[in-house]
N, CA, C and O of each residue as an XYZ file, in Angstrom:
240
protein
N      78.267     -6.703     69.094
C      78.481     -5.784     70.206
C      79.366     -4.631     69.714
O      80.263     -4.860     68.903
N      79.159     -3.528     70.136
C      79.905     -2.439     69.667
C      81.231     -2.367     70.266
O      81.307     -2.736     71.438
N      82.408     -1.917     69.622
C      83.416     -1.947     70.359
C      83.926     -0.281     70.201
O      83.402      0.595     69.513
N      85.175     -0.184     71.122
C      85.228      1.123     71.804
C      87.172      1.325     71.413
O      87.959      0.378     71.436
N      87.492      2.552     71.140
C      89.112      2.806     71.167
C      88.855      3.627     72.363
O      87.966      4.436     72.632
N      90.241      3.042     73.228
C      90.365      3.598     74.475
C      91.955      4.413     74.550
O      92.990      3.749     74.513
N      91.961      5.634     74.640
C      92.858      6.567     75.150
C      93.949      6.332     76.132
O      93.003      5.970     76.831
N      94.857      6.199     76.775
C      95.286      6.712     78.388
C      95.665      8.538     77.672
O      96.144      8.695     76.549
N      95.380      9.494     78.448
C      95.631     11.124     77.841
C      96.666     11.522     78.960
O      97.725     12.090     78.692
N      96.172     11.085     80.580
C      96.822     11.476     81.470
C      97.504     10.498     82.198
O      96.958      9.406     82.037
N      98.696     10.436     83.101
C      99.722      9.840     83.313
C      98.731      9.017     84.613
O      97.583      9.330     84.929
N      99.438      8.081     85.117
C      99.022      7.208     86.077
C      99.952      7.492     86.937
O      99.882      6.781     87.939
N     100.979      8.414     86.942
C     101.786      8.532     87.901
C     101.028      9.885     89.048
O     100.954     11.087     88.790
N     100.517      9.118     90.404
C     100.208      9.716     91.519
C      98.837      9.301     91.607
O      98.029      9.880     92.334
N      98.653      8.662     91.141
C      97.180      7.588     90.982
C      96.877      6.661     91.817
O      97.991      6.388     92.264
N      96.127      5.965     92.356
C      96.085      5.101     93.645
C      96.607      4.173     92.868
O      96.967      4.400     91.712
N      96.727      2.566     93.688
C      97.097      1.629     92.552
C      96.087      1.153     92.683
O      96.426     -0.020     92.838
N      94.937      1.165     92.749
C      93.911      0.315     91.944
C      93.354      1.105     90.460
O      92.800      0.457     89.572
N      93.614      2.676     90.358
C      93.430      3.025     89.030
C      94.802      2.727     88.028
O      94.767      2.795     86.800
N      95.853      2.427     88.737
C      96.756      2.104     87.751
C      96.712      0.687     87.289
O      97.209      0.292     86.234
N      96.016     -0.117     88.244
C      96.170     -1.524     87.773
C      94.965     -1.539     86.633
O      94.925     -2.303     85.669
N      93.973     -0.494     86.975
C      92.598     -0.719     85.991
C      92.919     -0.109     84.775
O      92.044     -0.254     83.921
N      94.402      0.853     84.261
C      94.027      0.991     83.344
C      95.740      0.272     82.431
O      96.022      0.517     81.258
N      96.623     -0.616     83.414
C      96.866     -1.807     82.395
C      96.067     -2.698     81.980
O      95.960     -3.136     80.835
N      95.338     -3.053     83.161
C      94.176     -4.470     82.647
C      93.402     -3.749     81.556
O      92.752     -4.532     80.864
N      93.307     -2.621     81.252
C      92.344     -2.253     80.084
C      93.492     -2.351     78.525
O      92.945     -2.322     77.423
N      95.217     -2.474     78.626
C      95.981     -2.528     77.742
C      96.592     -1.051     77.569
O      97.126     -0.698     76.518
N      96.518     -0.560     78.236
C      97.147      0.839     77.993
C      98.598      0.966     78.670
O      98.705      0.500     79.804
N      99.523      1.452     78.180
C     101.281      1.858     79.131
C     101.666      2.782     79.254
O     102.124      3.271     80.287
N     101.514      3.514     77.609
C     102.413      4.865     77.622
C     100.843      5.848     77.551
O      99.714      5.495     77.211
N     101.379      7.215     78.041
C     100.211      7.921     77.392
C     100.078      7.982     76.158
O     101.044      7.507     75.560
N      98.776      8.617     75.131
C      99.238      8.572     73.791
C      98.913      6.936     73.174
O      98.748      6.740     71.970
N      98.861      5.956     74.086
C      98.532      4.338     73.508
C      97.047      4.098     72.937
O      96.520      5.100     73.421
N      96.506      3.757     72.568
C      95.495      3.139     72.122
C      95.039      1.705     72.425
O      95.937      0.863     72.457
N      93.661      1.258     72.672
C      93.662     -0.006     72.402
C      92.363     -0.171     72.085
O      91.741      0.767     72.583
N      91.198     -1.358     71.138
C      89.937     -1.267     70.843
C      89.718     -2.723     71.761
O      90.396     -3.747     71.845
N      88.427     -2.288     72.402
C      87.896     -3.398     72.920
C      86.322     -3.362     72.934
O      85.559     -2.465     72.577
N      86.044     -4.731     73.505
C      84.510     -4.884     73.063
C      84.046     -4.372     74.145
O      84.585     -4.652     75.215
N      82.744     -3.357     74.074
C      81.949     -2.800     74.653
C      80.946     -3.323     75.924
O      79.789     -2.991     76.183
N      81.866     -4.285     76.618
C      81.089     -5.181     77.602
C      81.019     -4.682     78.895
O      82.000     -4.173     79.436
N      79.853     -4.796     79.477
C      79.307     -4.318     80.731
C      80.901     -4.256     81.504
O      81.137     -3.277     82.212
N      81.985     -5.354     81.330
C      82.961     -5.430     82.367
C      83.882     -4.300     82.251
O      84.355     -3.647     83.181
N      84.203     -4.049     80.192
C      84.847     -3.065     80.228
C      85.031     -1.472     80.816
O      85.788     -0.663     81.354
N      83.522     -1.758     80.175
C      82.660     -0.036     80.565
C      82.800      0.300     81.766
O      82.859      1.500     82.036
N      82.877     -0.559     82.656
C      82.845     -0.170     84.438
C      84.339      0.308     84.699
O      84.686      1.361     85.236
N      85.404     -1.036     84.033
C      86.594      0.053     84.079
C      86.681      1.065     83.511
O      86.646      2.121     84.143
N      86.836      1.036     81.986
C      86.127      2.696     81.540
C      85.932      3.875     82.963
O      86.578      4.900     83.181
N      85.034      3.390     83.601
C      83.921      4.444     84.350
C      84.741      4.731     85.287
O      84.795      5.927     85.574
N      85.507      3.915     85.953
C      86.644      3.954     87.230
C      87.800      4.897     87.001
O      88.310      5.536     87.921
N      88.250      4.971     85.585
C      89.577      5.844     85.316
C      89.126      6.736     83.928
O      89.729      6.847     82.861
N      87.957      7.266     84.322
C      87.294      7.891     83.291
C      88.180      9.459     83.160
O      88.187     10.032     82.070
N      88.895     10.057     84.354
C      89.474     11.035     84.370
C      91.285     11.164     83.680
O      92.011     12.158     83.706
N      91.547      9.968     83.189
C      92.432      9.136     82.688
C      92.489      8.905     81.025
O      93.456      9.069     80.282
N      91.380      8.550     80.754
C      91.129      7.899     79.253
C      90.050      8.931     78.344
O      89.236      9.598     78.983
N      90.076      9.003     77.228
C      89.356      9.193     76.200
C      88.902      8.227     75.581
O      89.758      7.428     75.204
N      87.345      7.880     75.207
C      86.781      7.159     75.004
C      86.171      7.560     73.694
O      85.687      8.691     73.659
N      86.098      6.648     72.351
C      85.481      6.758     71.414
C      84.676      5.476     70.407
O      85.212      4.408     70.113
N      83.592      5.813     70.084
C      83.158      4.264     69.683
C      83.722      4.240     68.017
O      83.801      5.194     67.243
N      84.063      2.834     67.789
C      84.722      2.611     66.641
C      83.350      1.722     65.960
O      82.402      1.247     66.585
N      83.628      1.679     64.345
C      82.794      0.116     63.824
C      83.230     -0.596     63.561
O      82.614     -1.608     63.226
């Protein structure tokens, strides 16, 4: 399965809290963090939810 490095670029501060909770559960804290995860239908949907939030890039 392909996996993905995920961004946070923009702050979570003034964000509802269900996009802030979606983008700890994805491993992200500070802006500027990184984290690689596997490319699974579950991720991608969060992905898709705080897409205005994260930078998304596929890794190998």
């Amino acid at each position: 399965m392909a996996r993905i490095q995920i961004t946070l670029v923009r702050s979570t501060i003034g964000q509802k809290p269900n996009a802030r909770a979606t983008v700890r559960c994805l491993g992200l804290r500070k802006i500027g963090s990184s984290t690689i995860q596997e490319a699974s239908p579950q991720i991608l949907g969060m992905v898709n939810r705080v897409r205005h939030l994260v930078e998304t890039k596929e890794v190998e």
